[in-house]
Backbone as CSV, one residue per row, in Angstrom:
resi,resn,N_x,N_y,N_z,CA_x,CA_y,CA_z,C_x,C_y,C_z
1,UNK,156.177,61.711,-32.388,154.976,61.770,-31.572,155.394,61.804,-30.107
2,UNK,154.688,62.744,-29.023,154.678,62.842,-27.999,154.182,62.404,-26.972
3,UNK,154.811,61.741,-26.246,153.553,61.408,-24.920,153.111,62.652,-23.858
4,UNK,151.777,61.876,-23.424,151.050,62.907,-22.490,150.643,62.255,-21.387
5,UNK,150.050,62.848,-20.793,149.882,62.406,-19.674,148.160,61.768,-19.879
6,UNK,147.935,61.049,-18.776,146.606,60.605,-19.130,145.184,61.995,-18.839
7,UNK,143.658,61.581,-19.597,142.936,62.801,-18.841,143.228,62.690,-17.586
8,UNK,143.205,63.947,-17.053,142.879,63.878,-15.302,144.669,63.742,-14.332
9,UNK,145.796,63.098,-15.758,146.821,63.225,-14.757,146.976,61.730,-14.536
10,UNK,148.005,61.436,-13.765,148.232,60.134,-13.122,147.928,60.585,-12.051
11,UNK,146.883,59.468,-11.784,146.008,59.216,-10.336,146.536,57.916,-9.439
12,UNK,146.592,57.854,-8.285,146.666,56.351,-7.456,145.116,56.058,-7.521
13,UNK,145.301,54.367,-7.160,144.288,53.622,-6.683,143.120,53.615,-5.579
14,UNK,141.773,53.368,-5.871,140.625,54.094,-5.519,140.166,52.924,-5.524
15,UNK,139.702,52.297,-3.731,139.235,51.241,-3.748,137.178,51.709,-3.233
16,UNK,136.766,50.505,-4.143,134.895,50.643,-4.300,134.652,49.609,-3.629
17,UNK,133.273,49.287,-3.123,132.776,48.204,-2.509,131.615,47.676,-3.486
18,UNK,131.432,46.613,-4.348,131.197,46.386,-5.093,130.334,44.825,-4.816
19,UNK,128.937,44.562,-4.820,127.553,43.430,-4.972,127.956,43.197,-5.957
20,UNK,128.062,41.546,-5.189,128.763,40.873,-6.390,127.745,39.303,-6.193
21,UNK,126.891,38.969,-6.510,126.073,38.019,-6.379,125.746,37.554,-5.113
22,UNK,125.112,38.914,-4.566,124.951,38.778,-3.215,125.491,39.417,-2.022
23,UNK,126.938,39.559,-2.418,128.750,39.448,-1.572,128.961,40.875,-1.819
24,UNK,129.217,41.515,-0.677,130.028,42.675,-0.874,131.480,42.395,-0.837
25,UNK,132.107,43.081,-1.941,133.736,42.963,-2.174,134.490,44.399,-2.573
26,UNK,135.888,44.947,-1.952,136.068,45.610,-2.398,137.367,45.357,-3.676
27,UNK,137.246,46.116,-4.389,137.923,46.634,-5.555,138.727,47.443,-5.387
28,UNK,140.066,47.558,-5.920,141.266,48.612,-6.426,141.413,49.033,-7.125
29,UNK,140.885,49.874,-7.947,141.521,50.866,-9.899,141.731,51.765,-9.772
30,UNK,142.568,51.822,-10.714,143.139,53.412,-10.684,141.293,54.336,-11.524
31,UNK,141.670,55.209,-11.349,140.091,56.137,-11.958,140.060,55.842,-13.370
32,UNK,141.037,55.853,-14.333,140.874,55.744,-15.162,140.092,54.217,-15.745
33,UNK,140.091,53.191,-15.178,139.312,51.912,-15.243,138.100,52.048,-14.926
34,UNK,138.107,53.260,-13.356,136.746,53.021,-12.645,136.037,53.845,-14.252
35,UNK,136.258,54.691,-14.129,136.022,55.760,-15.657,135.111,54.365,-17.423
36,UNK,136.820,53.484,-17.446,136.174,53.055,-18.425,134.725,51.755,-18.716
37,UNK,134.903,51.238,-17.032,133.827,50.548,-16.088,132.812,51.033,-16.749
38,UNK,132.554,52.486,-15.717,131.331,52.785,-15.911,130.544,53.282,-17.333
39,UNK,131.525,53.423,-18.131,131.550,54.282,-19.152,130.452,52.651,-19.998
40,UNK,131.288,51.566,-19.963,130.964,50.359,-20.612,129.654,49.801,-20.330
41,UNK,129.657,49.591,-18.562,128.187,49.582,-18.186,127.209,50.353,-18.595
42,UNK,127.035,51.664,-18.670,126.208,52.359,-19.056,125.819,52.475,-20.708
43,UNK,126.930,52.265,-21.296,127.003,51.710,-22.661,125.520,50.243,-23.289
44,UNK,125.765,49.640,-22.339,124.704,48.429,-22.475,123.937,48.055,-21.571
45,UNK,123.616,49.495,-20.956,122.381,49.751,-20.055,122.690,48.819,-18.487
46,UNK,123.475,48.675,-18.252,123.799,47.771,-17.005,124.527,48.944,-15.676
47,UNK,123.768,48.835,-14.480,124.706,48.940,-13.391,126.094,48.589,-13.639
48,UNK,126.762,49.307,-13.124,128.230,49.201,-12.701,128.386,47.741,-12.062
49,UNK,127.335,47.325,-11.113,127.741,46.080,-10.637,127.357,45.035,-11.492
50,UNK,126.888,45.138,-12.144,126.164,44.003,-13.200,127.479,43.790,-13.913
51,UNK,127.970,44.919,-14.597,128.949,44.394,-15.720,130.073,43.697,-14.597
52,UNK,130.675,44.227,-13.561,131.498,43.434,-12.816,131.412,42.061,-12.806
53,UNK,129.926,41.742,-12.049,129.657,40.282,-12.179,129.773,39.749,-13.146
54,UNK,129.430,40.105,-14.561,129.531,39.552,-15.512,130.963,39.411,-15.894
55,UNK,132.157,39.893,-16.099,133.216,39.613,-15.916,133.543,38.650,-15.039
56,UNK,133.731,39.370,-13.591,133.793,38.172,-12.580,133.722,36.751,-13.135
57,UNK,132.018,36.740,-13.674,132.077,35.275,-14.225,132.681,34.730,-15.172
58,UNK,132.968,35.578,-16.493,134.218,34.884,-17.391,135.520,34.598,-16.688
59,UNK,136.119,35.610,-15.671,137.360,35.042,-15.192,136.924,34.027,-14.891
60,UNK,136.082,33.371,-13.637,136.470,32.360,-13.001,136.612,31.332,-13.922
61,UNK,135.804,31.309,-14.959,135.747,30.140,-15.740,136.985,29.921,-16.621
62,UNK,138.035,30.533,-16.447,139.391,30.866,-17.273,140.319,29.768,-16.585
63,UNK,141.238,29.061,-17.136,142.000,27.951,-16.370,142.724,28.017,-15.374
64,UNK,143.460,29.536,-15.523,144.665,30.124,-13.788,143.696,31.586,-13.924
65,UNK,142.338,31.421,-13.475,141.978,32.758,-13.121,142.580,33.970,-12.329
66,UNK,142.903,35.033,-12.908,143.610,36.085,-12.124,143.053,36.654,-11.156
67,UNK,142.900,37.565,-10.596,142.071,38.398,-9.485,141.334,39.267,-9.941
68,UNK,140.442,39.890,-9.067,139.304,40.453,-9.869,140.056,41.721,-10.542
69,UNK,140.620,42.103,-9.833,141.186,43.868,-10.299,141.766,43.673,-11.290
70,UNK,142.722,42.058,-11.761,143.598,42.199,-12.690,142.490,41.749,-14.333
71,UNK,141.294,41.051,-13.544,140.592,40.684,-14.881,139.772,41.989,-15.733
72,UNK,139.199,43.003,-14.477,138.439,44.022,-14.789,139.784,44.797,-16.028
73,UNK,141.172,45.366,-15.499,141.568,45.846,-16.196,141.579,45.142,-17.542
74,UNK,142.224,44.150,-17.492,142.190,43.468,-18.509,140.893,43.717,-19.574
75,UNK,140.303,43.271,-19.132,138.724,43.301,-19.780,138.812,44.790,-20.176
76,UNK,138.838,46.229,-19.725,138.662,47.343,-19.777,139.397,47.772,-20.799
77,UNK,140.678,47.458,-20.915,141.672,47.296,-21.856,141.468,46.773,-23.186
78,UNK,141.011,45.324,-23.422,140.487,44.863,-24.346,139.299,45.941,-25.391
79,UNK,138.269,45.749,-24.552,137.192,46.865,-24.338,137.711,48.044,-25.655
80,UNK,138.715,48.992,-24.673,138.953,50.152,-25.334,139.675,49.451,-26.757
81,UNK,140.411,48.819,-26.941,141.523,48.149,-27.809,139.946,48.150,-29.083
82,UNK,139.036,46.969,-28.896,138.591,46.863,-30.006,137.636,48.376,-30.057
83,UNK,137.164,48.952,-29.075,136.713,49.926,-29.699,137.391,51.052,-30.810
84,UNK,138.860,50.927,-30.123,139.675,51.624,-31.069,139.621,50.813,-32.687
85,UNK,139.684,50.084,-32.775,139.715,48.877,-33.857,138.394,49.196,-35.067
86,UNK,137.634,49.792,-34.175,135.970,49.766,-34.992,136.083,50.970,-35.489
87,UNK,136.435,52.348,-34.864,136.908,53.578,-34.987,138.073,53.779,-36.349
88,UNK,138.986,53.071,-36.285,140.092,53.055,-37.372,139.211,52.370,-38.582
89,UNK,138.946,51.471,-38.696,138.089,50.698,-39.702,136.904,51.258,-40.144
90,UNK,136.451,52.575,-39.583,135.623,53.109,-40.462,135.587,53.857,-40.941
């Protein structure tokens, strides 16, 4: 098996300004996150900033909370992981 490149190519980092309970903050992802972000939000009917916050809030509540960029991937990652999971299993 071969590797490829991702859709779209390897892209650098693409920073957003992102309402975050109130707070404007900016953000760093590469496109492919901003991509699976929005893809997720819109998935369960939420703004882009909604699902952020909602993350946001599981990190903080995590014991060595990471930073936002590193939780979003994370989370985005997960995300795709079990979707792949539901996909194979059926």
């Amino acid at each position: 098996m071969s590797l490829a490149a991702p859709p779209g190519g390897f892209r650098g980092p693409v920073k957003r300004s992102i309402t975050i309970a109130g707070h404007e903050t900016s953000i760093t992802l590469e496109p492919i996150f901003w991509c699976a972000l929005e893809n997720a939000a819109a998935a369960r009917g939420l703004p882009l900033s909604a699902l952020v916050a909602e993350i946001d809030a599981l990190r903080v509540e995590a014991r060595d909370p990471p930073n936002l960029a590193s939780a979003l991937r994370s989370w985005a990652f997960a995300e795709a992981n079990a979707a792949n999971s539901e996909n194979v299993s059926q």
